[in-house]
C-alpha positions in Angstrom: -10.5 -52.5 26.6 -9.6 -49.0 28.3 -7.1 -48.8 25.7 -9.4 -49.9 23.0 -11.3 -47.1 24.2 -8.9 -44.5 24.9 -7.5 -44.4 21.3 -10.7 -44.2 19.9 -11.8 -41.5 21.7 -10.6 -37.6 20.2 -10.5 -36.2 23.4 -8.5 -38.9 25.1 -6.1 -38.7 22.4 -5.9 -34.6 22.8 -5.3 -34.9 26.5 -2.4 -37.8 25.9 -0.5 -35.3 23.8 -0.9 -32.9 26.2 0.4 -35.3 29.1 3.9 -35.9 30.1 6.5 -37.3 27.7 8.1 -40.3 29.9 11.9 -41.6 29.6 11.4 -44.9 27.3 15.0 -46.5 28.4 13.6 -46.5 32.6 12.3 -49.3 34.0 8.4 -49.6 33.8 7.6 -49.4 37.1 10.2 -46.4 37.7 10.1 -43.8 34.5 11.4 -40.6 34.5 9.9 -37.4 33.0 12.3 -37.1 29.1 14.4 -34.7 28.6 15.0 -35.1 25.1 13.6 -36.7 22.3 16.5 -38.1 19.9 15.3 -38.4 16.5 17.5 -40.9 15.1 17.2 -43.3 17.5 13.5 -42.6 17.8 13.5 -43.0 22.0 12.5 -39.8 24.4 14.9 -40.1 27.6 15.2 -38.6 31.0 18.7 -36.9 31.8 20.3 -40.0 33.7 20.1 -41.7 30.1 20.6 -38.8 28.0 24.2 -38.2 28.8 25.7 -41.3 26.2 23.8 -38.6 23.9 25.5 -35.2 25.0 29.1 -36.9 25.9 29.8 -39.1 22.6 31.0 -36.7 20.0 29.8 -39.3 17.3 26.4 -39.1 19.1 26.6 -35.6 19.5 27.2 -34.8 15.9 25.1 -36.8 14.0 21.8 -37.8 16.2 20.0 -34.5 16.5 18.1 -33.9 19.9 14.7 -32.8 20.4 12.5 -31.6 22.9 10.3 -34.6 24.3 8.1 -35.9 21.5 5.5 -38.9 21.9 5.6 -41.2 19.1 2.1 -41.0 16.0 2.0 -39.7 13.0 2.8 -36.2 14.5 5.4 -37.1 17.1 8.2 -39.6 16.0 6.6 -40.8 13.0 6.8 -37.5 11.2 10.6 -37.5 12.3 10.8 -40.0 9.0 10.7 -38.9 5.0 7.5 -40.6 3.5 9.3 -41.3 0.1 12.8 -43.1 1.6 12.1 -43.9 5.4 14.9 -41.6 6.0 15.0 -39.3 8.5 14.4 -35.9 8.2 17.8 -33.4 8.5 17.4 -30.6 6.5 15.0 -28.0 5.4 14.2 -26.7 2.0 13.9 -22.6 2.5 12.5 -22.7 -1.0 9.9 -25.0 -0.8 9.2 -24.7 3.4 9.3 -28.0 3.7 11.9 -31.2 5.9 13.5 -32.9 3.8 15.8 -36.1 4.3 19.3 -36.6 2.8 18.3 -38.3 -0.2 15.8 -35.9 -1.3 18.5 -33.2 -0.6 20.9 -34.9 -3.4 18.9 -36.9 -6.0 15.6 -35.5 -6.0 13.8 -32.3 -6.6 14.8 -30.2 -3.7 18.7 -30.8 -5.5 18.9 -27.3 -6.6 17.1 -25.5 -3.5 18.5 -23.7 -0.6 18.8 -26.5 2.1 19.8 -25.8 5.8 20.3 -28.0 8.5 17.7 -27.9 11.1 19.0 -26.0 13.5 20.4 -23.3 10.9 17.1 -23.1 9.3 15.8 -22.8 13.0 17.7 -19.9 13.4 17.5 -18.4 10.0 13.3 -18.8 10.0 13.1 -16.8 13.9 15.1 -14.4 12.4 12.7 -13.7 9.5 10.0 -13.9 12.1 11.0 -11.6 14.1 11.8 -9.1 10.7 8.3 -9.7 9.7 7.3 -8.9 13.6 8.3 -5.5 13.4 6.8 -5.0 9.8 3.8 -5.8 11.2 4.4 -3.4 14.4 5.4 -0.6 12.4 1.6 -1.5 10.0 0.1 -1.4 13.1 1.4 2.4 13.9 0.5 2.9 10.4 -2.7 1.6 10.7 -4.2 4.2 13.3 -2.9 7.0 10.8 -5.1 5.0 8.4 -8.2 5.2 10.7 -7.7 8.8 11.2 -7.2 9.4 7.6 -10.4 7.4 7.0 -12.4 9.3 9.8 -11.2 12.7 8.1 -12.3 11.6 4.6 -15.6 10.7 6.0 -16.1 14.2 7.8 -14.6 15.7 4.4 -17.5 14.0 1.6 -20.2 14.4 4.2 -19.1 18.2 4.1 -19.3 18.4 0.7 -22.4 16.4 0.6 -24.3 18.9 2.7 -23.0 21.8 1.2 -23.8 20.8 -1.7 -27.3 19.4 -0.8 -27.8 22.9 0.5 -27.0 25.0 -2.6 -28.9 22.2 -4.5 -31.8 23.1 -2.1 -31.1 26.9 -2.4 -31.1 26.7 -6.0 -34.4 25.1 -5.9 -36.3 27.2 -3.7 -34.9 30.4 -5.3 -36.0 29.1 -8.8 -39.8 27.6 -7.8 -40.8 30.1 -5.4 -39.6 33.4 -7.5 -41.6 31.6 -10.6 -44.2 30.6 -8.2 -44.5 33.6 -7.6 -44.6 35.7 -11.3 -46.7 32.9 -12.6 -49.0 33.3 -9.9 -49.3 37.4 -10.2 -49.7 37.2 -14.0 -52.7 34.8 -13.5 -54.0 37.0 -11.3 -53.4 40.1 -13.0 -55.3 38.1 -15.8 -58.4 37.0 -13.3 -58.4 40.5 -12.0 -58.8 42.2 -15.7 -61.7 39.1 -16.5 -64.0 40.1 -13.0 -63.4 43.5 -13.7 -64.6 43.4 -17.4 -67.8 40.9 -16.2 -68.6 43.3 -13.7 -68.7 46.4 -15.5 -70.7 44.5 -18.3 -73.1 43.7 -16.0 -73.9 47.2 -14.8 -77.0 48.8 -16.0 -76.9 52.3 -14.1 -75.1 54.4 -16.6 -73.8 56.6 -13.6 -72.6 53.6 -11.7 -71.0 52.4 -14.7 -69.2 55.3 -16.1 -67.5 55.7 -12.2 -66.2 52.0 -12.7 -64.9 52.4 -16.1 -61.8 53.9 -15.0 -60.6 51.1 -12.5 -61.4 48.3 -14.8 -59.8 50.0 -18.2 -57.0 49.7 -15.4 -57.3 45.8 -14.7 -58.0 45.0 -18.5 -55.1 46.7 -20.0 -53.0 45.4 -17.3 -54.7 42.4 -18.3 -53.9 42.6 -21.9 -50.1 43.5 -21.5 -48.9 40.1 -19.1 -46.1 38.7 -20.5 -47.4 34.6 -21.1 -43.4 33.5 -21.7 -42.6 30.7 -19.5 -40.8 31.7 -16.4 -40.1 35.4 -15.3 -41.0 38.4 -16.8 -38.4 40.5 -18.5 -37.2 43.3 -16.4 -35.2 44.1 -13.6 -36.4 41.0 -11.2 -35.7 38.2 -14.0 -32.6 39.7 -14.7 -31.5 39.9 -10.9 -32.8 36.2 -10.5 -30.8 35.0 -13.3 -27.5 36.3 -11.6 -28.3 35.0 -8.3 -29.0 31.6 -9.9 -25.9 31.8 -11.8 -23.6 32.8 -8.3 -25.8 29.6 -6.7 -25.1 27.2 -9.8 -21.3 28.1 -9.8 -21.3 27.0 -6.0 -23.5 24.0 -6.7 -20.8 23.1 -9.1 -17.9 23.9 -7.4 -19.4 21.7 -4.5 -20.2 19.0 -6.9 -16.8 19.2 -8.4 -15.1 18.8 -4.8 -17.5 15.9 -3.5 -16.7 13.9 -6.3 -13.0 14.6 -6.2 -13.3 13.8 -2.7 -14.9 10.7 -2.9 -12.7 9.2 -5.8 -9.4 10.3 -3.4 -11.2 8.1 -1.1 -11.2 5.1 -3.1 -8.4 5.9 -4.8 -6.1 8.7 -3.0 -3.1 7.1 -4.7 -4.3 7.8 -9.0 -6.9 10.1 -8.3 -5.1 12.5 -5.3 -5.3 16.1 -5.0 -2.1 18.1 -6.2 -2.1 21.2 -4.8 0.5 23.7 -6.8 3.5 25.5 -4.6 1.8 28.2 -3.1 5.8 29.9 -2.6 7.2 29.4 -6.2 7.9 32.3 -7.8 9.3 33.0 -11.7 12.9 34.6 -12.0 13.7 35.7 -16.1 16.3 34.6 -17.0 15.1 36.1 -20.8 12.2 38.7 -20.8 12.1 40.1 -24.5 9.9 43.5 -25.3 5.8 42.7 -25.0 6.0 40.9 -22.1 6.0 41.2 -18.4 5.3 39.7 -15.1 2.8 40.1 -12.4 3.6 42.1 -9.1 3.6 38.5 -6.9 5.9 36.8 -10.3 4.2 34.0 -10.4 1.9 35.1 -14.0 3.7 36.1 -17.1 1.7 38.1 -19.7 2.5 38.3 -23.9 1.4 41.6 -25.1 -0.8 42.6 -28.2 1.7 45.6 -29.0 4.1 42.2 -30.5 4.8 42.8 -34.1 4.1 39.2 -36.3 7.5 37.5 -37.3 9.2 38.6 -34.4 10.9 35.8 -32.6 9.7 35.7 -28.7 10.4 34.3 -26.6 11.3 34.0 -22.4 13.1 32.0 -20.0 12.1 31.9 -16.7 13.8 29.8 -13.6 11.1 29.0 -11.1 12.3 29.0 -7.4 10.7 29.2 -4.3 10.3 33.0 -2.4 12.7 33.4 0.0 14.4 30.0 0.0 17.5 28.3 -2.2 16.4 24.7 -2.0 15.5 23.8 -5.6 11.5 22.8 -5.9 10.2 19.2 -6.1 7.0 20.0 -7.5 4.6 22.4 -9.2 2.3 23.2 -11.3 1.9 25.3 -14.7 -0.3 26.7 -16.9 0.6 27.4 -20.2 -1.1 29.4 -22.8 -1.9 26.8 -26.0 -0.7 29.3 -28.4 3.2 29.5 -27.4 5.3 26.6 -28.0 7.3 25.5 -24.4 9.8 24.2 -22.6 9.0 22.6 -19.1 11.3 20.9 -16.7 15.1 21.2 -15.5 18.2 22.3 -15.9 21.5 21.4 -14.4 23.0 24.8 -14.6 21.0 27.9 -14.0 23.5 30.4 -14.5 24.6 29.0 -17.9 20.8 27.3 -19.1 21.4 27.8 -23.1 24.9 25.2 -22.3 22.8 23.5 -19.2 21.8 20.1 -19.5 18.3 19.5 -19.7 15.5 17.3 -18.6 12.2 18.5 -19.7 8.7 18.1 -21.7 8.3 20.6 -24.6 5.9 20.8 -27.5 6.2 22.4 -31.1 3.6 22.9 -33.5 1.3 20.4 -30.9 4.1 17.7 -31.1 4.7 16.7 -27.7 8.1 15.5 -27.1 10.3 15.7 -24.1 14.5 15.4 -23.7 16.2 13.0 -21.9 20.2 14.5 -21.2 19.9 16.9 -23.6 21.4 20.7 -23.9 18.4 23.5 -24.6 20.2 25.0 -27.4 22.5 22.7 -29.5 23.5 21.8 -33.3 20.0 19.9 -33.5 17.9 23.3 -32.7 16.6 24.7 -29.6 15.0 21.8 -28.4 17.3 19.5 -28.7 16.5 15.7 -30.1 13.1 15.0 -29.1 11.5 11.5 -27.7 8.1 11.9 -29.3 5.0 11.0 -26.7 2.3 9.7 -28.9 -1.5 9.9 -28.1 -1.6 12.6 -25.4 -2.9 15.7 -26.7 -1.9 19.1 -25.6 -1.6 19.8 -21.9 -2.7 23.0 -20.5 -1.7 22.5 -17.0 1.7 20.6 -16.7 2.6 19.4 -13.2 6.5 18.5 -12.6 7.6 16.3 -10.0 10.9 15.3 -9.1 11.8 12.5 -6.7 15.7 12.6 -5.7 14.9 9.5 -4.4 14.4 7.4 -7.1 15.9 9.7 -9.3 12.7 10.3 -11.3 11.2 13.5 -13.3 7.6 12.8 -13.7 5.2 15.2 -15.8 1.6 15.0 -15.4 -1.3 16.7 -17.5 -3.8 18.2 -15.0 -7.7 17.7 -15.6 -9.7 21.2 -15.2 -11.0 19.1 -11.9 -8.3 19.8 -9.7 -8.4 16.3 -7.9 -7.4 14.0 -11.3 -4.0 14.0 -13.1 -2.6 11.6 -15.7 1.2 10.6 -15.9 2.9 11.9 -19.4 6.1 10.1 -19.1 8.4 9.7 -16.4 12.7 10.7 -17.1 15.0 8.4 -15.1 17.8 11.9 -14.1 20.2 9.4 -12.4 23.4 10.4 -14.0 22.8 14.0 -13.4 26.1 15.7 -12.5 24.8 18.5 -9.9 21.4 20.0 -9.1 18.7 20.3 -11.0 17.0 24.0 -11.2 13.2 24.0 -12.6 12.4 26.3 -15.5 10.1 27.2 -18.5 11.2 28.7 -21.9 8.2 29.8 -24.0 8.5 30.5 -27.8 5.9 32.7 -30.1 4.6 29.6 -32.4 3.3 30.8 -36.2 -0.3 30.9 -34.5 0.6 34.3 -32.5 1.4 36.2 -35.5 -0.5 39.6 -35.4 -3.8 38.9 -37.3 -4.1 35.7 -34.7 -3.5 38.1 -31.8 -6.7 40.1 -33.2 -8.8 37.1 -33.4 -7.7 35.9 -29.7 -9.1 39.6 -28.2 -12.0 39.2 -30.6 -13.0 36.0 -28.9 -12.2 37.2 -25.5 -9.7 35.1 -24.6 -8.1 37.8 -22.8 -11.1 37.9 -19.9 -10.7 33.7 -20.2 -7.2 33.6 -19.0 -7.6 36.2 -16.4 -8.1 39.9 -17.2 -8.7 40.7 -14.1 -5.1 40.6 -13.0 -4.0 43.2 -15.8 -3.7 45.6 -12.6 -1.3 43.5 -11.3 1.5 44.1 -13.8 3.3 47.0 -15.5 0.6 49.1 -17.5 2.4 50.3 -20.1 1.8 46.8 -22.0 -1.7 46.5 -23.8 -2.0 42.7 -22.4 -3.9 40.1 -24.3 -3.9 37.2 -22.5 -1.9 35.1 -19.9 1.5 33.3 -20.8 1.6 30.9 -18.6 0.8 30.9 -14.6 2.0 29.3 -11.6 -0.6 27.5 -9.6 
């Protein structure tokens, strides 16, 4: 009955698992503590009885030992394969699972990595022990990741409250300045109404006549209110209107970073921040007539004095100020009415022979060269891989990772957080360093009466006027060529 009892019970049968394994070869009334559990025989034994075991070289070699097992379904009775009553030698890496002989040869684990146990053993710990310091180098990685998170966090509430408080500003500068005309011009209004009623009311012709003078004031003041919506015209409207415009710009610019923020938040691997080369610098390598570069050379300017059908064009190396290590990244502007060249070459001092990896467009076809030379048989852009479906990038951002031995180009948003991969150029079989550059070419659409049209428009103040002073003043500058950001 106690045994009735004993296996019926859950927590009986937990603490027998947990208890001693005995010797099953020792007399009843004298057993050992086992040793080892031998799973072809299917006995545990203490280490009097164990020695046949561990002296017999045909024992030795094909009954494998154990530590002490009790027999169930998860002691000695899993030691056996379900499907042939065999027992279980080797191990299936593929499928992670003991197998027996038979299903080793004839059945579906034929094909799979097998290992004895104790090989398997071996091979599994040392797996473990790879994927143990995996997961102790994550766990360094991961308190980098809580003080990234804690740093995004502080960085959108930032630009949450700076934006709620140009939001706010905005606001209060708008109803309070209205407020405040509407209220006056009602009041001017009232004023010229009480005035008129009051000198219609007044009977003493003496009284009246000394009157008269104030409330002609109030009634033509009365009569000449501006009843627009919003501000009067003047000097107050027009000072209003310029602070709301500084405010809205700041609103915006706030606006534009919280949500960049955010979506690097979510995101920070498709949607990251960029940030141009603050040190790269242009070198001309060709600088025809008309244009010029800024005093810092990192602008280039086209100038209107450029006679139409004159072929113009410019080369420029980009490099880094002060430094000869070759750049891994930056960005470009480009102006949309030159055709370019963006990417790099192998040889800087020879670029027309160079080799060349790059992006280019040509009358809005956007193309780029995989192993080709700049100036060859085929023309000066070489033979083109067309890119269909991306439209015309004004900002280009190159990226070269020696790494992998990929040349990426990415076409920038106006929002300065979001780019979009163009194509990607695998540079593996390049032969030396690789030296960034961009060639720009006068397209048919910068002929002289286009020029005219551009200043017409302004497109000249657009792309930067203010920096004219930066350059040599003897050109009459229209607009930028292209920019390093």
């Amino acid at each position: 009955m106690y045994k009735s009892i004993s296996s019926s019970s859950s927590n009986q049968a937990g603490d027998r698992k947990q208890s001693a394994i005995f010797c099953d070869m020792c007399a009843e009334e004298d057993r050992r503590a086992a040793a080892k559990t031998c799973m072809k025989c299917e006995i545990s034994m203490c280490v009097e009885h164990l020695q046949p075991h561990l002296t017999t070289p045909v024992l030795l070699l094909s009954h494998p030992l154990t530590e002490p097992m009790a027999p169930g379904v998860e002691g000695l009775g899993g030691t056996k394969c379900p499907q042939h009553g065999k027992l279980l030698e080797y191990y299936c890496l593929d499928d992670l699972t003991s197998v027996c002989v038979s299903c080793a040869i004839e059945d579906q684990h034929r094909l799979h990595n097998m290992k004895t146990l104790p090989k398997a053993h071996a091979e599994l710990v040392g797996k473990i022990l790879e994927g143990e310091r995996a997961v102790a180098a994550k766990r360094q990685e991961s308190e980098e990741l809580g003080k990234w998170e804690q740093s995004k966090r502080e960085e959108v509430s930032q630009y949450s409250l700076r934006l709620i408080d140009a939001v706010s500003k905005l606001r209060d500068m708008t109803l309070n300045r209205v407020q405040s005309s509407v209220s006056a011009r009602m009041g001017c209004i009232a004023t010229g109404g009480s005035s008129i009623q009051a000198a219609m009311g007044e009977k003493d012709t003496f009284r009246f006549l000394q009157l008269y003078s104030q409330v002609n004031q109030d009634m033509e003041r009365a009569k000449s209110v501006d009843l627009r919506k919003g501000l009067e015209t003047g000097q107050e409207r027009d000072k209003l209107s310029q602070e709301l415009q500084e405010v809205g710009a700041e609103m915006m610019d706030q606006a534009t970073k919280l949500c960049g923020s955010v979506l690097m938040f979510v995101d920070p691997e498709n949607l990251r921040e960029t940030p141009g080369n603050a040190n790269a610098i242009f070198e001309p390598r060709t600088l025809v007539h008309g244009m010029s570069l800024s005093a810092d050379l990192r602008k280039a300017f086209y100038s209107q004095a450029q006679q139409s059908g004159t072929n113009n064009q410019c080369t420029l190396l980009i490099k880094e100020a002060n430094s000869t290590s070759p750049l891994h990244s930056w960005k470009i502007a480009v102006s949309e009415y030159y055709d370019w060249t963006i990417g790099f070459c192998e040889h800087e001092s020879t670029l027309a022979q160079g080799i060349v990896y790059a992006l280019f467009i040509k009358d809005d076809l956007l193309c780029y060269l995989k192993n080709n030379r700049l100036d060859n048989p085929f023309g000066a852009i070489g033979i083109p891989h067309h890119i269909p479906g991306v439209v015309r990038p004004k900002t280009v951002e190159v990226c070269w990772n020696p790494q992998d031995f990929s040349l990426s180009f990415f076409t920038c948003s106006s929002r300065h957080y979001q780019r979009t991969l163009i194509v990607s150029i695998d540079v593996r079989h390049s032969i030396s360093g690789l030296h960034p550059f961009v060639k720009l070419q006068s397209s048919l659409a910068l002929q002289q009466p286009k020029l005219q049209q551009i200043n017409i428009l302004g497109l000249g103040q657009f792309w930067g006027q203010q920096n004219i002073g930066y350059h040599n003043n003897s050109f009459n500058v229209t607009s930028l060529l292209c920019e390093l950001l």
